[in-house]
C-alpha positions in Angstrom: -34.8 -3.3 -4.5 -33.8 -5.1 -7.6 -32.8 -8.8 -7.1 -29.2 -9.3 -9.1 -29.2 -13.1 -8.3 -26.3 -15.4 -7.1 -23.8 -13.9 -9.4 -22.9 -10.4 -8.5 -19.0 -10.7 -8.4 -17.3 -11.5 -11.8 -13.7 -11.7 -10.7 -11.5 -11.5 -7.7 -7.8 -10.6 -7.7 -5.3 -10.8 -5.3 -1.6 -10.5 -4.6 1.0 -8.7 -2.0 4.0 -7.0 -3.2 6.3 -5.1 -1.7 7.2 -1.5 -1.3 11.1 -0.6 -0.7 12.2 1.5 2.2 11.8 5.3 1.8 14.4 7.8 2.0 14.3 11.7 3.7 10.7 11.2 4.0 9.7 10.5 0.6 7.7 7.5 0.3 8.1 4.5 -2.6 6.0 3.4 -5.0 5.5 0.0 -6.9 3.0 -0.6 -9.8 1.3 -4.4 -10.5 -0.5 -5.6 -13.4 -3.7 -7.5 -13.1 -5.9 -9.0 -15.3 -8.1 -6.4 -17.0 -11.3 -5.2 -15.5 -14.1 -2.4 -16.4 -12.6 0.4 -13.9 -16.5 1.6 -13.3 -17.5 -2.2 -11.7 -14.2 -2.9 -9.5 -12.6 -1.8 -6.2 -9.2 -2.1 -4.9 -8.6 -2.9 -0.9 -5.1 -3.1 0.6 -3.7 -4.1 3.9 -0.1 -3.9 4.9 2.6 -6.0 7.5 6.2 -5.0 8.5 6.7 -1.4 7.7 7.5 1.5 10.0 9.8 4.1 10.4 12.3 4.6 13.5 14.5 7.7 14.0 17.0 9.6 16.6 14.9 12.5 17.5 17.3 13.4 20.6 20.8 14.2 20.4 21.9 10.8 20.1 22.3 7.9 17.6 21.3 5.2 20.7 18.9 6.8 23.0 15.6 8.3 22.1 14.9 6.6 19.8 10.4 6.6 18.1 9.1 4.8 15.5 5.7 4.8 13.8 3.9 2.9 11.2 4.2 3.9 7.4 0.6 4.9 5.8 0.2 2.5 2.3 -2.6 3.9 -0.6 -3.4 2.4 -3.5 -5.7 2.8 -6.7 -7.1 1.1 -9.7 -4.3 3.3 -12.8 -6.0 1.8 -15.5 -7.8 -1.4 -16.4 -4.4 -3.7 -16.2 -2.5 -2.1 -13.2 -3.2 -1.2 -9.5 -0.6 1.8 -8.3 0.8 1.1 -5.0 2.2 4.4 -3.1 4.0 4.4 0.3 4.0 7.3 2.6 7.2 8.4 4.9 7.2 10.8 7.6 10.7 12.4 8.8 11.7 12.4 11.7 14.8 14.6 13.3 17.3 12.4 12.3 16.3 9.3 10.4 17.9 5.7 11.2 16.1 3.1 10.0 13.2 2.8 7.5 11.7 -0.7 6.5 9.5 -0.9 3.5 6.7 -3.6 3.9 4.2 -6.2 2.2 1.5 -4.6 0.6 -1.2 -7.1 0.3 -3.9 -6.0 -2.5 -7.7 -7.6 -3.7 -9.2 -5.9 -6.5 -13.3 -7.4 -7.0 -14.8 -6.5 -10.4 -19.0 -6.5 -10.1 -20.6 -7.8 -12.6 
């Protein structure tokens, strides 16, 4: 196994943003510049707070109620920008949906 020494990371970016609520279970999107990096040496990871979805699926508007969390995907779009995508199920009769803080970290290799 080759030895790459102590400097294997050349940058590390990070940031949240956040993505607004979705409507009739269509998600939202944002995108973020970052600095420029070589797309073949970098990786994007994501984690996300405060976002679900709650809806009515009985008959009425302040019983039976369910809610459920809201999936978040990202990707590396180009060498400046990171694409941030929110997914939204529908449920039987939507009420409430809360976008949430996307928090991102993009490492470039050397």
């Amino acid at each position: 196994m080759p030895v790459l020494g102590t400097q294997v990371i050349k940058s590390i970016q990070r940031g949240n943003s956040t993505l607004t609520p979705g409507t009739n279970g269509v998600g939202s999107s944002v995108n973020v510049t970052i600095n420029s990096v070589d797309t073949d040496k970098a990786f994007l990871t994501i984690n996300n707070a405060n976002s679900y979805v709650m809806g009515n699926v009985g008959s009425s508007y302040t019983t039976d109620y369910v809610s459920s969390s809201i999936e978040i995907g990202g990707w590396i779009s180009g060498a400046t920008q990171i694409s941030l995508v929110q997914g939204s199920g529908r449920t039987y009769n939507d009420i409430l949906r809360y976008g949430g803080n996307v928090y991102w970290e993009v490492i470039e290799y050397v």
